[in-house]
C-alpha positions as a Python dict, from the first residue, in 0.01 Angstrom:
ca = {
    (1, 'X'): (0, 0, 0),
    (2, 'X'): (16, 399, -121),
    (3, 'X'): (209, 636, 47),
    (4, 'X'): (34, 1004, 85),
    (5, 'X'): (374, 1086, -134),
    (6, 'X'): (235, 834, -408),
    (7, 'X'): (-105, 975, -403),
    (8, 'X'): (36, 1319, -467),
    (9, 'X'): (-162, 1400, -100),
    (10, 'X'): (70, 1704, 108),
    (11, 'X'): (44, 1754, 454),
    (12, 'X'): (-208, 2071, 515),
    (13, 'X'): (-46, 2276, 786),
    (14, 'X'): (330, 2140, 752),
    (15, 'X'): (342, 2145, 336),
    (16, 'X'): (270, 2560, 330),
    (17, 'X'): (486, 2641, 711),
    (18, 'X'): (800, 2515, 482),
    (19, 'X'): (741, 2679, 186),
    (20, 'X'): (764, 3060, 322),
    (21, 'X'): (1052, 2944, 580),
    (22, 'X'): (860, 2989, 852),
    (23, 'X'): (764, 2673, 1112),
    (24, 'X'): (374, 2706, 1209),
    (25, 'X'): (301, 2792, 1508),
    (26, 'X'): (171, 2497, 1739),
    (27, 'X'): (27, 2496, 2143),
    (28, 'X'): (109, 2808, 2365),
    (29, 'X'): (259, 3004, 2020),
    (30, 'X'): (1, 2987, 1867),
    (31, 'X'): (-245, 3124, 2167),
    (32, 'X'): (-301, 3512, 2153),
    (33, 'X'): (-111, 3712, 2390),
    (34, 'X'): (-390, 3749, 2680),
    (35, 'X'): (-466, 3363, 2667),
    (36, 'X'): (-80, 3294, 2690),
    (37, 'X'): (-76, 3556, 2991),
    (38, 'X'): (-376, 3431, 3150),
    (39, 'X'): (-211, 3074, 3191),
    (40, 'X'): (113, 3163, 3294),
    (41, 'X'): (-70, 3377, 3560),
    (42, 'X'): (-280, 3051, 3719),
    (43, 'X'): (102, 2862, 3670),
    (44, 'X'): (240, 3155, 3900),
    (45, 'X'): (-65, 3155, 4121),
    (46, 'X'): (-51, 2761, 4186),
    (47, 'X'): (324, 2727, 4296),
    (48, 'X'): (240, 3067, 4536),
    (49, 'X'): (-24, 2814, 4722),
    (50, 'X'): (234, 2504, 4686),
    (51, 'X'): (505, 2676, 4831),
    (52, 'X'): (755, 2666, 4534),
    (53, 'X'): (733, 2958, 4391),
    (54, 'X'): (1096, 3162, 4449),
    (55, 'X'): (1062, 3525, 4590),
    (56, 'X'): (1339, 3788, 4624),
    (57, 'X'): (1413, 3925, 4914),
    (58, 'X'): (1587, 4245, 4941),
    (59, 'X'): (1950, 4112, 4985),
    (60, 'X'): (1917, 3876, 4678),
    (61, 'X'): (1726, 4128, 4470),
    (62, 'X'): (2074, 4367, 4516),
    (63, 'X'): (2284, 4094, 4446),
    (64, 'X'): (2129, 4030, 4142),
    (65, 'X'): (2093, 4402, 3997),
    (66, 'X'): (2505, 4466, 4109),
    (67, 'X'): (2588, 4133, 3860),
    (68, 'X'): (2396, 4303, 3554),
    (69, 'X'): (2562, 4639, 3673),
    (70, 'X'): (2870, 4453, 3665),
    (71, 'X'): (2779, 4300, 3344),
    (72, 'X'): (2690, 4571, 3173),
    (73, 'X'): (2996, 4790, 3280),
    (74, 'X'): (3210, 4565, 3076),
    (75, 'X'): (3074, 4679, 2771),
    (76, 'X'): (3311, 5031, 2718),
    (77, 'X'): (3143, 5119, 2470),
    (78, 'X'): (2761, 5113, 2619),
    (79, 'X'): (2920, 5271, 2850),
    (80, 'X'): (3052, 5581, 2701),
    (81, 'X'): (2697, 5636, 2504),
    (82, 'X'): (2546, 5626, 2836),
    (83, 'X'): (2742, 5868, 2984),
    (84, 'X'): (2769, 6118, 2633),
    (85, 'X'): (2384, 6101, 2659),
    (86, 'X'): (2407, 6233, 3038),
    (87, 'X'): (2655, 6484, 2961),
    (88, 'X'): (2378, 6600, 2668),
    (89, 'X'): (2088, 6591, 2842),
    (90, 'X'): (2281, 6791, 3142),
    (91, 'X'): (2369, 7065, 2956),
    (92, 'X'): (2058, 7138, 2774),
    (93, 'X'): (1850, 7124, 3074),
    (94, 'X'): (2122, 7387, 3229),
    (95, 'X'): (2115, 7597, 2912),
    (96, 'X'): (1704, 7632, 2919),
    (97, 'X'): (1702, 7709, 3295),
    (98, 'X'): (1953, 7987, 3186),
    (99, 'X'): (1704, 8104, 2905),
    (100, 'X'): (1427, 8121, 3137),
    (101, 'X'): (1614, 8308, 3377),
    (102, 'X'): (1760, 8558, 3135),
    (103, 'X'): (1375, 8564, 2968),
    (104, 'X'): (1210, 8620, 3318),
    (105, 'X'): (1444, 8930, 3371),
    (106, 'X'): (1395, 9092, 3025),
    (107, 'X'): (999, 9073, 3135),
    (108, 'X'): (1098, 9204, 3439),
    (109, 'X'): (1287, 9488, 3294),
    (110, 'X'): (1003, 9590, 3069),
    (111, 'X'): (769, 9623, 3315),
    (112, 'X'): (921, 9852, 3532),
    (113, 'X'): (1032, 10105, 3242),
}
């Protein structure tokens, strides 16, 4: 009996995914984006009327945002950007609240002479 490698035969689908590196995409990847979402949305909907479905309450919502504020503290360096862009952002909002000012008095000024 021939083999599909005897016949010269190559898969369709699998033969052309491996030559440009890339695996094809199969099932839910291949869906577009709204048909992916619109599952996943009757998946949520379904455990909400089971029961299952886990929902954050206030106190376990905190606890969870104060471990990635923890987690994310321990990177210095993140840390330093985030505070340089602050400092930035700071002092150019002070220094065009200072321009307006000293612009709203020059108008001032020339209206009165």
């Amino acid at each position: 009996m021939a083999t599909s490698k005897e016949n010269g035969n190559k898969g369709t689908s699998t033969g052309s995914a491996q030559k440009s590196g890339h695996p094809a995409k199969r099932g839910f990847a291949a869906m577009d984006q709204n048909q992916q979402r619109e599952i996943a949305s009757k998946g949520g909907q379904a455990a909400h009327q089971k029961g299952t479905a886990h929902e954050f309450d206030s106190e376990e919502a905190r606890r969870a945002g104060q471990k990635g504020g923890e987690a994310v503290s321990r990177n210095r360096a993140h840390m330093a950007d985030i505070g340089r862009k602050g400092g930035e952002s700071r002092q150019s909002a002070q220094r065009a609240a200072a321009t307006a000012v000293a612009e709203k008095g020059n108008r001032q000024g020339s209206k009165e002479s």
